[in-house]
Structures are given as structure tokens and as C-alpha cells.
N, CA and C atoms as a LAMMPS dump frame, in Angstrom:
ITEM: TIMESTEP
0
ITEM: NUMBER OF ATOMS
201
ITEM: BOX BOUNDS ff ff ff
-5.0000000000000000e+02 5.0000000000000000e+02
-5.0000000000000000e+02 5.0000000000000000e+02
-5.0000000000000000e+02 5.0000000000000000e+02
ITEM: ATOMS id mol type element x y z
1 1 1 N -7.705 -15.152 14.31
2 1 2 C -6.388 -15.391 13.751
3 1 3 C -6.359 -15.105 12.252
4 2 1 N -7.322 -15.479 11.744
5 2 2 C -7.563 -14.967 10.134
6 2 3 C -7.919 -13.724 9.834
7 3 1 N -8.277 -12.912 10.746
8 3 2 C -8.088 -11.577 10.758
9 3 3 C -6.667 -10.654 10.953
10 4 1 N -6.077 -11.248 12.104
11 4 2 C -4.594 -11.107 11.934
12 4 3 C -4.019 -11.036 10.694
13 5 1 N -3.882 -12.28 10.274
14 5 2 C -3.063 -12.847 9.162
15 5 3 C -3.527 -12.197 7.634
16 6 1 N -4.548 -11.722 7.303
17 6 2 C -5.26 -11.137 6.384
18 6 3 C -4.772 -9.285 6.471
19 7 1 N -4.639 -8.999 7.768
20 7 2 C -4.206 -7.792 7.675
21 7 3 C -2.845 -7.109 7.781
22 8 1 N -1.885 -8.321 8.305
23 8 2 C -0.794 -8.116 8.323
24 8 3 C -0.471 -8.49 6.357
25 9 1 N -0.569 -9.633 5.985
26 9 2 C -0.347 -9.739 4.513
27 9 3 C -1.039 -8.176 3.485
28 10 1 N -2.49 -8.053 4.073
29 10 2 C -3.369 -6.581 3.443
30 10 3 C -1.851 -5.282 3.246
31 11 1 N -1.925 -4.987 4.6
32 11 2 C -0.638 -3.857 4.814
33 11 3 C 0.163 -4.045 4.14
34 12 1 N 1.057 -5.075 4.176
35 12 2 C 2.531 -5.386 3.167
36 12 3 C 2.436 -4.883 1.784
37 13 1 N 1.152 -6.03 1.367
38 13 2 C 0.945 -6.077 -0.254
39 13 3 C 0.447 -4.234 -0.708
40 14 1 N -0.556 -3.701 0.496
41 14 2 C -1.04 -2.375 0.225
42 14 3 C 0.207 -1.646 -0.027
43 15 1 N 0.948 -1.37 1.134
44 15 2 C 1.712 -0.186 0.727
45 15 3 C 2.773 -0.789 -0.362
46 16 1 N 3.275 -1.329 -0.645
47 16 2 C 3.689 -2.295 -1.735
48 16 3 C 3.329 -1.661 -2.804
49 17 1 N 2.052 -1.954 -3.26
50 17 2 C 1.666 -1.389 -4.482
51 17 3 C 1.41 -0.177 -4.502
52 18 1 N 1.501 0.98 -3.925
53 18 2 C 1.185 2.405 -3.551
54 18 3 C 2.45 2.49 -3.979
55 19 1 N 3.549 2.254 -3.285
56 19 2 C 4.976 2.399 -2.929
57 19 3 C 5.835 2.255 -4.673
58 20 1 N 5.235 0.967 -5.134
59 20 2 C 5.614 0.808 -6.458
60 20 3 C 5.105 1.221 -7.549
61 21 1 N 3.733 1.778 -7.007
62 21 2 C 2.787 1.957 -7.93
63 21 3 C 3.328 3.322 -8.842
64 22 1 N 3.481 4.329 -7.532
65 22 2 C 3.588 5.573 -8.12
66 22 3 C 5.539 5.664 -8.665
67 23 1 N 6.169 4.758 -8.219
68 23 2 C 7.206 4.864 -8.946
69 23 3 C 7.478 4.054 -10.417
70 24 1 N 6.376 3.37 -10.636
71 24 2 C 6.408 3.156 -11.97
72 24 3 C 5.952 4.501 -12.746
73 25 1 N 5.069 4.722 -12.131
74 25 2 C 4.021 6.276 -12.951
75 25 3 C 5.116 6.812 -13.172
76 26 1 N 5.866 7.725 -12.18
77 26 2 C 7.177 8.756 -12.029
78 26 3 C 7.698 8.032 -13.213
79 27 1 N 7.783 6.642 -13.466
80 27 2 C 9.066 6.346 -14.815
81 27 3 C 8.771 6.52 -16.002
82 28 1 N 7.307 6.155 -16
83 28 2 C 6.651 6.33 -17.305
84 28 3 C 6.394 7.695 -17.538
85 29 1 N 6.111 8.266 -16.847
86 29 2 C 5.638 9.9 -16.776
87 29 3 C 6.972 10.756 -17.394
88 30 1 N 8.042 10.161 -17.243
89 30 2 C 9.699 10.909 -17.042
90 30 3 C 9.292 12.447 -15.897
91 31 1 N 8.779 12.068 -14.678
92 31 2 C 8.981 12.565 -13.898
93 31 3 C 10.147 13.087 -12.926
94 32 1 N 10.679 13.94 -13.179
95 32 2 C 12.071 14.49 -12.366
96 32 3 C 11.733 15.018 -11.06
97 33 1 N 12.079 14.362 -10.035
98 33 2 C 11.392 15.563 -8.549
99 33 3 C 13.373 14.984 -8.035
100 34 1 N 14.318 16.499 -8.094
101 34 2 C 15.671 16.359 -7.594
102 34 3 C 15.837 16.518 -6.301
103 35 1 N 14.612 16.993 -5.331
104 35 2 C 14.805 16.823 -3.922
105 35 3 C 14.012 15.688 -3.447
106 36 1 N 12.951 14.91 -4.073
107 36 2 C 12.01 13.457 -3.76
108 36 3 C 11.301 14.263 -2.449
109 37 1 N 10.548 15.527 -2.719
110 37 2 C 9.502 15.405 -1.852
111 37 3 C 8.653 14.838 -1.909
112 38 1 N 8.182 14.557 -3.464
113 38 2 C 7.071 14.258 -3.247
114 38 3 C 7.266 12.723 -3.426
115 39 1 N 8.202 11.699 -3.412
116 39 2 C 8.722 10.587 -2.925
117 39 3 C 8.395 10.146 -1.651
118 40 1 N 9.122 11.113 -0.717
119 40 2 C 8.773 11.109 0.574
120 40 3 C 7.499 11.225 1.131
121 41 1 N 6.207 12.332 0.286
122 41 2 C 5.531 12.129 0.318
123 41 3 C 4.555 11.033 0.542
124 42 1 N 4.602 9.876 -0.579
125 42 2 C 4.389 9.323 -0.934
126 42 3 C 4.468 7.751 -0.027
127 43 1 N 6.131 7.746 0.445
128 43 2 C 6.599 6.672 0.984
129 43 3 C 5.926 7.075 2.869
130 44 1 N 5.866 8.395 3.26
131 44 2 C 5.45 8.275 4.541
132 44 3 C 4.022 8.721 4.752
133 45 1 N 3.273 8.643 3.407
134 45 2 C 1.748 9.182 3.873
135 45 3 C 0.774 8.1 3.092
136 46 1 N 1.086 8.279 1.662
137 46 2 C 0.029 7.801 1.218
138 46 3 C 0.425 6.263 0.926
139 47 1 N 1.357 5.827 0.982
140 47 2 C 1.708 4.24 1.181
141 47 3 C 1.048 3.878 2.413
142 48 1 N 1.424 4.086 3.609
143 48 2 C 0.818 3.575 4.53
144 48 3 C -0.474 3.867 4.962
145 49 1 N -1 4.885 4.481
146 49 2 C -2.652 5.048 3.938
147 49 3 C -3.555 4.015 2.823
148 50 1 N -2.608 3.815 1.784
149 50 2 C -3.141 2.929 1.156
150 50 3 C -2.83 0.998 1.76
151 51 1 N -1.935 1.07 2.206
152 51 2 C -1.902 0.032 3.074
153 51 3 C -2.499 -0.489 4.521
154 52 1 N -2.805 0.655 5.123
155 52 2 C -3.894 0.266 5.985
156 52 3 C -5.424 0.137 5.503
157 53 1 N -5.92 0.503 3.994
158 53 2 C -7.006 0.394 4.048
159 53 3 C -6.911 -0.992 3.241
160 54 1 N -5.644 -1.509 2.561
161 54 2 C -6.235 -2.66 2.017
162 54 3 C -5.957 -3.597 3.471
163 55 1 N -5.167 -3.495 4.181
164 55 2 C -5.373 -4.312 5.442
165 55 3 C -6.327 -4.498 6.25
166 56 1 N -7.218 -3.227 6.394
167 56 2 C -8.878 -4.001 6.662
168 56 3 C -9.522 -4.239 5.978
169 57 1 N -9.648 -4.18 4.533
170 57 2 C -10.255 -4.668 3.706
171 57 3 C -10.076 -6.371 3.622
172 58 1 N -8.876 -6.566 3.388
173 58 2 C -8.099 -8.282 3.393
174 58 3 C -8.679 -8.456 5.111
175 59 1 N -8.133 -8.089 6.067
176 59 2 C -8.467 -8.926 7.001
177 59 3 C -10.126 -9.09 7.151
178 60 1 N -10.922 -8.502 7.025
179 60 2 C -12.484 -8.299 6.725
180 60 3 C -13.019 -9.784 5.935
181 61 1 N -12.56 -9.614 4.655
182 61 2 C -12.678 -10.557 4.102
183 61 3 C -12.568 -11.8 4.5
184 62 1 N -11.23 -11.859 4.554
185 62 2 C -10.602 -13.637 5.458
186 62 3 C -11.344 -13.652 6.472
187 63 1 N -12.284 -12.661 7.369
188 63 2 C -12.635 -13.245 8.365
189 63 3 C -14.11 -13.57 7.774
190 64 1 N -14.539 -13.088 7.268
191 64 2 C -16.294 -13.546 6.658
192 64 3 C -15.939 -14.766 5.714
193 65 1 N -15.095 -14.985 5.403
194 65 2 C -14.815 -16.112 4.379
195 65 3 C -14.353 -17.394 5.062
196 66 1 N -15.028 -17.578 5.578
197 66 2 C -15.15 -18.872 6.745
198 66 3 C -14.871 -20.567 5.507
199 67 1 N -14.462 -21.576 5.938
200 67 2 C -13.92 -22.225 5.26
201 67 3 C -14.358 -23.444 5.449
């Protein structure tokens, strides 16, 4: 169950910060993309890439971290 719960929270928070991450960059950068490919990019590849790996990472953890 702490594996569950560790990887469902992992995923959220992962693509989360992928998701926000690179749209802070784009603001600071004054990045212009007027069609958001590489937005889209971003929101359907490497967000949920970076969110599945912190989701086994977090659920991994919570489960060796016995209490």
C-alpha cells in the first residue's frame, strides 16, 4: 500500500515539476514557440517521462522506509 501511495503522489509531483519546470525556463529564457510544439512536446512526452521515473523512485523509497 505504501508503494501505491508513494507512486501515485511520485507521478503527480514528477510531471508537475517537468510540466512547470520547463515553463518557467521558456519565461525566463523569453522563449517564443507560436505553434507550442515544443510545449506539446514537453506536456505529452517528457512530463510523463519525468513523472514516471520519480514515481518509482518515491514509491521504492516509501516501501524500504519501513516505519
Amino acid at each position: 500500500m505504501r508503494f501505491i501511495l508513494g507512486f501515485v503522489l511520485g507521478l503527480v509531483a514528477g510531471y508537475c515539476a517537468v510540466l512547470f519546470g520547463w515553463v518557467a525556463y521558456t519565461n525566463l529564457m523569453g522563449s517564443h514557440h507560436f505553434e507550442g510544439a515544443a510545449a506539446m512536446q514537453v506536456a505529452f512526452f517528457f512530463a510523463p517521462l519525468g513523472g514516471l521515473l520519480a514515481a518509482l523512485v518515491l514509491g521504492v523509497w516509501w516501501q524500504k522506509s519501513k516505519r
